[in-house]
C-alpha positions in Angstrom: -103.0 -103.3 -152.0 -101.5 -99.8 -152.1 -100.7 -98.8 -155.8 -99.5 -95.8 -157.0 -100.6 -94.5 -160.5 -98.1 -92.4 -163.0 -100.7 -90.4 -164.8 -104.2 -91.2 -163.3 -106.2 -88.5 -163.9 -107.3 -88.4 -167.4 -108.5 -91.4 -169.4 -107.0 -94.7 -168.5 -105.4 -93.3 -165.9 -108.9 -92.0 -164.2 -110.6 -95.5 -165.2 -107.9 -97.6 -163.5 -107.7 -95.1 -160.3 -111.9 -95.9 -160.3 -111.3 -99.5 -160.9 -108.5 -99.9 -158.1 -110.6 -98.0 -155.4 -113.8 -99.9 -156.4 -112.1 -102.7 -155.6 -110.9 -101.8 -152.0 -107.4 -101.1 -152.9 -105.2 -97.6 -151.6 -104.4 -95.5 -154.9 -101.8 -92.7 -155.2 -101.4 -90.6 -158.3 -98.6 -88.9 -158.7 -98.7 -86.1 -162.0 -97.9 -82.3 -162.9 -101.5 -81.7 -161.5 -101.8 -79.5 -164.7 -104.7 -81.2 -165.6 -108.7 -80.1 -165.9 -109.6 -83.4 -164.8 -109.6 -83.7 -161.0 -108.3 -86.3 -159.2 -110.7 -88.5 -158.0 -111.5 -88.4 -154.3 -110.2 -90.7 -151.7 -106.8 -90.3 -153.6 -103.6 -89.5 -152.6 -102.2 -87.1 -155.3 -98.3 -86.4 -155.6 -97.5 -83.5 -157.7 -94.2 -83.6 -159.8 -93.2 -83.7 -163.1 -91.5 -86.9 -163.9 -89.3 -85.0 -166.7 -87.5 -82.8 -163.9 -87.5 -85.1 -160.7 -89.0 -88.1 -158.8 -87.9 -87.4 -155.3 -91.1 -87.9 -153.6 -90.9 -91.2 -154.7 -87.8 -91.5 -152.2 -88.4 -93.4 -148.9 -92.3 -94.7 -150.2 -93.4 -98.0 -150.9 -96.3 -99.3 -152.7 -96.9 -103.2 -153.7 -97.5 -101.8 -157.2 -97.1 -98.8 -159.5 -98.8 -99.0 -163.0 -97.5 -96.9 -165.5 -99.8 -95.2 -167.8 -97.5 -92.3 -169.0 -94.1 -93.2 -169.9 -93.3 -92.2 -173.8 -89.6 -92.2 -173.3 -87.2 -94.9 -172.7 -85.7 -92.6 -169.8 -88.6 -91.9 -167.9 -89.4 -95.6 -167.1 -85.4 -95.7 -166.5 -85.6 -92.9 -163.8 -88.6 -93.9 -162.2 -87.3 -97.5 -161.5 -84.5 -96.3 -160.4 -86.6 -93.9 -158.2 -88.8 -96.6 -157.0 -85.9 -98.3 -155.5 -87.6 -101.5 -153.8 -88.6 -104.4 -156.5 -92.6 -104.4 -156.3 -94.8 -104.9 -159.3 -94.8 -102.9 -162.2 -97.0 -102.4 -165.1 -96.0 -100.3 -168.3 -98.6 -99.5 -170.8 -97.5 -99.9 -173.9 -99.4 -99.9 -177.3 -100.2 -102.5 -180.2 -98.2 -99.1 -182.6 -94.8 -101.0 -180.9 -95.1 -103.6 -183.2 -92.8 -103.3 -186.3 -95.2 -104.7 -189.1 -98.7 -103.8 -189.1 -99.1 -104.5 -192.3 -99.8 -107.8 -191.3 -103.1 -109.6 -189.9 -103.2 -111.2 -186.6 -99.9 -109.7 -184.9 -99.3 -111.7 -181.3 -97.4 -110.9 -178.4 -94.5 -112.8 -180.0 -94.4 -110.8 -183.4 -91.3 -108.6 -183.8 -91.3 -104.9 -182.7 -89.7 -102.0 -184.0 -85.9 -101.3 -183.2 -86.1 -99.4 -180.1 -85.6 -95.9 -180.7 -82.5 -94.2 -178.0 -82.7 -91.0 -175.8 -81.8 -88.8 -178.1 -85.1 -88.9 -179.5 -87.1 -86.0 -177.9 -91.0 -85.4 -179.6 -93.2 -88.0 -179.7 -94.8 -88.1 -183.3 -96.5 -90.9 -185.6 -93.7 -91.8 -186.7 -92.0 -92.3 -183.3 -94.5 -93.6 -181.1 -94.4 -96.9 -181.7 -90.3 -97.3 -181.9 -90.7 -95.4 -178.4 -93.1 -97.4 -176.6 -90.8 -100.2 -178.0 -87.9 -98.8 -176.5 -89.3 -98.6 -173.1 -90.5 -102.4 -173.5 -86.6 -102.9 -173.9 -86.1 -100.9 -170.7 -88.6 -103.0 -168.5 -87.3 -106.1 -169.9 -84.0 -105.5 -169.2 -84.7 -104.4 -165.8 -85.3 -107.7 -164.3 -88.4 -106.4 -162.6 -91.0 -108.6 -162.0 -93.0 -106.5 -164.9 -96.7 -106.6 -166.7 -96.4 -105.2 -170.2 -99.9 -104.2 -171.9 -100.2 -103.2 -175.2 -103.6 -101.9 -175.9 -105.3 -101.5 -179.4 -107.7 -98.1 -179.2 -109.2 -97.7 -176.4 -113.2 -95.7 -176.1 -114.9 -94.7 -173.3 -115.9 -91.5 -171.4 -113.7 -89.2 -171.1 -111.7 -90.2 -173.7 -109.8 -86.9 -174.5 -109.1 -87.7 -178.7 -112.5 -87.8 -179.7 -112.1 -89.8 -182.5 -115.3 -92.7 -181.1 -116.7 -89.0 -180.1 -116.7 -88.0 -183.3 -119.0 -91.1 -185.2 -121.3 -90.8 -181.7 -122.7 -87.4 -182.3 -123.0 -88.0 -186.3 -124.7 -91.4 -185.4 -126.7 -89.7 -182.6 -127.8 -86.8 -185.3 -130.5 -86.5 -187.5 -130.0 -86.8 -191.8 -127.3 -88.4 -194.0 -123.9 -88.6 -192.5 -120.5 -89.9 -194.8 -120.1 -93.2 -193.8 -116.7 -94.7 -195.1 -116.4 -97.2 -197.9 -118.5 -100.4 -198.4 -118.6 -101.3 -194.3 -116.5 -103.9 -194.4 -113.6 -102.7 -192.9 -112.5 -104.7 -189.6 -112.7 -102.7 -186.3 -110.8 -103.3 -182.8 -112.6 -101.3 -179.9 -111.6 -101.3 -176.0 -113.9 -99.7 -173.8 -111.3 -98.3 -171.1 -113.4 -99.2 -168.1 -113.2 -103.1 -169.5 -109.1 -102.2 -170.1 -108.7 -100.8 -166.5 -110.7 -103.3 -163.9 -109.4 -106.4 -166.0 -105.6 -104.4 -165.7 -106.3 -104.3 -161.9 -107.2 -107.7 -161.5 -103.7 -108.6 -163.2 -102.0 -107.1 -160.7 -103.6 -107.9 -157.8 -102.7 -111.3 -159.0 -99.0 -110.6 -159.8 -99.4 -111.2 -163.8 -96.3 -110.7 -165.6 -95.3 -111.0 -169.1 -96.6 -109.4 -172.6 -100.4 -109.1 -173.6 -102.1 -107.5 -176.7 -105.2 -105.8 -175.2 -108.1 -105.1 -178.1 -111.0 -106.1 -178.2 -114.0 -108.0 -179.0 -113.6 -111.4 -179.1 -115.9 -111.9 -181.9 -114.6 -109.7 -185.7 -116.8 -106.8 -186.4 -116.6 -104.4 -188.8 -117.3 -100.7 -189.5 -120.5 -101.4 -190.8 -121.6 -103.5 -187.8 -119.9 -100.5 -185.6 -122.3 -97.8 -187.3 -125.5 -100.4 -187.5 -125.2 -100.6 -184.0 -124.9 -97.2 -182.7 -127.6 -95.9 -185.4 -130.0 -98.3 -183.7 -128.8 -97.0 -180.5 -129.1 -93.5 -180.4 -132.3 -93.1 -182.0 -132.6 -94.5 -185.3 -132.7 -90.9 -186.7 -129.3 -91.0 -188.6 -128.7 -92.1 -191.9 -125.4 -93.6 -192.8 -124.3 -93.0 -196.8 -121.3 -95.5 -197.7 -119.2 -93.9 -200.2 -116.8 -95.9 -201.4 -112.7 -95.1 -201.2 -112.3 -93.7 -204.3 -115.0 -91.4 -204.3 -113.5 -90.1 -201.1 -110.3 -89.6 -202.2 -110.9 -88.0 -205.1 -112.6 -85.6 -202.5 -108.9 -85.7 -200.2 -111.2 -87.2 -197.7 -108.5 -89.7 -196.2 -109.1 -92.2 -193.8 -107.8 -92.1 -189.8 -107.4 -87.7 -189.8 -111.0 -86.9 -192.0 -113.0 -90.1 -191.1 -111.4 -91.3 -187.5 -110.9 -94.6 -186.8 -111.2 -96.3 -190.5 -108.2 -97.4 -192.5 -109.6 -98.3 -195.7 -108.0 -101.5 -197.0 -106.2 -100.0 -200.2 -104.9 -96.7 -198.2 -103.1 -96.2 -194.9 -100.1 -96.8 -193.2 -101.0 -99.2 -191.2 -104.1 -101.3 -192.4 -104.1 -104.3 -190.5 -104.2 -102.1 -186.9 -107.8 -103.8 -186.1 -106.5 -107.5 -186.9 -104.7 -107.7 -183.8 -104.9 -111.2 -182.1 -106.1 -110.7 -178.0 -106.3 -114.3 -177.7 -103.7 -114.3 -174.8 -105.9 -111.1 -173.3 -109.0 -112.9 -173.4 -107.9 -116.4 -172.2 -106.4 -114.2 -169.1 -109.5 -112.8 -168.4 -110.2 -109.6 -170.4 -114.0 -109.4 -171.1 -115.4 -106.6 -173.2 -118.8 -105.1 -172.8 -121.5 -105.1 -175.6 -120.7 -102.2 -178.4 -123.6 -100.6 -177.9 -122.9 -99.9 -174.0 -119.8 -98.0 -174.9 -121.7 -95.9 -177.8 -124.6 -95.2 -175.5 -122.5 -93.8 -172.5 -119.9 -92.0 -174.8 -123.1 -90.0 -176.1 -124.4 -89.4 -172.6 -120.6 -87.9 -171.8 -120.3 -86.0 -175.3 -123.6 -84.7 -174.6 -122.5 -82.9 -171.7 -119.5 -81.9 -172.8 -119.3 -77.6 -173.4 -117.6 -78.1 -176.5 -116.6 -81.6 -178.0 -113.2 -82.5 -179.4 -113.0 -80.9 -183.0 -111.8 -83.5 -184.7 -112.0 -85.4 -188.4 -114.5 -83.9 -191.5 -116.1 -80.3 -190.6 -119.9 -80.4 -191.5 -119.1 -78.0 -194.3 -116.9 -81.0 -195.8 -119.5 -83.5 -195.4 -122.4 -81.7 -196.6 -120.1 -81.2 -199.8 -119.3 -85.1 -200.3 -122.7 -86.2 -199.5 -124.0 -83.1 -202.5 -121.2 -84.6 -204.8 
């Protein structure tokens, strides 16, 4: 299969341009190329930015082109338009496009957000999701035979926000670390090489239609997350759960200070890690064992020169866990 990738060298896009040549298929990337991360060899990499033109998209075919990029309801407008020929398309989406998150157990059938127009021109929180809507309208609309993925948050090497990063190295160190609330808060995990290889296979096969992509199967929760990576690593950490209101009283909110948890009584959008993946996992999405994605995230921080800075400073901590 010849597939060309929009993005492809950072994140997703690196894991899917891996997964795609692992299994025997002829990748082309096509980016700004203003990127640290290379692009991986073997590939074919066509530099351009999308926001100013596609023409070397003119006169090529591929049998696919998965999309891992596309923010605007435009850009998947002009590169359709660019790709001319009707082949298989894939458009990444996100579990943010659904309207009401506020509630548990969201399918691919529950209602998104009003699709926000062109004139919108940042991305933002409070934009993402009616964007990545939007462009869900264009590829509908399209009549392209289309694969829509919405993924809940993804982990994995080379992830570039840092936010599973950030609980690695505090579960990989040694002492007390702030550990957020009583544990029980529900947690949604996709390691990206799971999301990209199962991606691949969907469109080898010529999947369309709409799938919620989180993972695991079975419920855990924050306190299963952090069990299992303190085991992990070394058994040297030591997790203190302080409870919400204790840490607000500190302005220690959740998602910006302590990544990745929405406590239940705070947050925009609480029910983000009830997502149902049933359709995902009946189609063939298998996640990998939690502790697989903590150890090799810890191998890749590790070598990283300097890690994303991201959520509590240890000067913050070190005063919650005094108070």
């Amino acid at each position: 299969m010849r597939l060309l990738l929009i993005g492809g060298s950072v994140f997703l896009g690196r894991a899917l341009a891996d997964a795609a040549m692992a299994r025997g298929h002829e990748v082309s990337i096509l980016n700004r190329g203003k990127s640290s991360a290379t692009v991986p060899e073997g590939v074919e990499h066509l530099k351009a930015d999308r926001d100013e033109s596609l023409a070397i998209l003119r006169g090529r075919a591929w049998d696919a082109v998965i999309d891992t990029c596309a923010y605007f309801p435009r850009q998947v407008r002009e590169l359709l338009e660019a790709l001319e020929d009707s082949i298989h398309y894939t458009f990444i989406s996100s579990v943010s496009a659904h309207a009401d998150l506020s509630q548990s157990g969201l399918d691919e059938e529950s209602s998104l957000f009003e699709p926000m127009g062109d004139e919108v021109t940042e991305v933002t929180k409070d934009t993402y999701g009616p964007l990545k809507s939007a462009c869900e309208q264009v590829v509908d609309q399209s009549g392209m035979a289309a694969l829509i993925i919405r993924p809940g948050v993804i982990a994995g090497p080379n992830d570039p926000t840092g936010r599973f990063g950030y609980w690695v190295r505090r579960m990989a160190a040694t002492g007390r670390f702030v550990a957020p609330g009583d544990g029980g808060a529900p947690l949604q995990i996709i390691d990206v090489r799971d999301l990209a290889e199962w991606i691949v296979r969907l469109v080898e096969g010529q999947a369309t239609g709409f799938f919620n992509a989180v993972g695991p199967c079975r419920p855990i929760t924050f306190r299963d997350f952090i069990k299992t990576g303190v085991k992990e690593l070394g058994d040297r950490a030591q997790p203190c759960w302080i409870l919400d209101e204790t840490l607000a009283s500190h302005d220690i909110e959740g998602w910006e200070k302590l990544p990745l948890w929405l406590p239940p009584a705070r947050g925009k959008a609480p029910r983000l890690f009830e997502i149902n993946g049933q359709k995902a996992w009946e189609a063939g999405l298998v996640n990998r064992p939690l502790a697989d994605t903590i150890r090799d995230v810890s191998e890749y921080e590790s070598s990283l020169h300097e890690p994303v800075s991201i959520g509590m400073t240890r000067e913050e901590e070190a005063k919650v866990l005094e108070a």
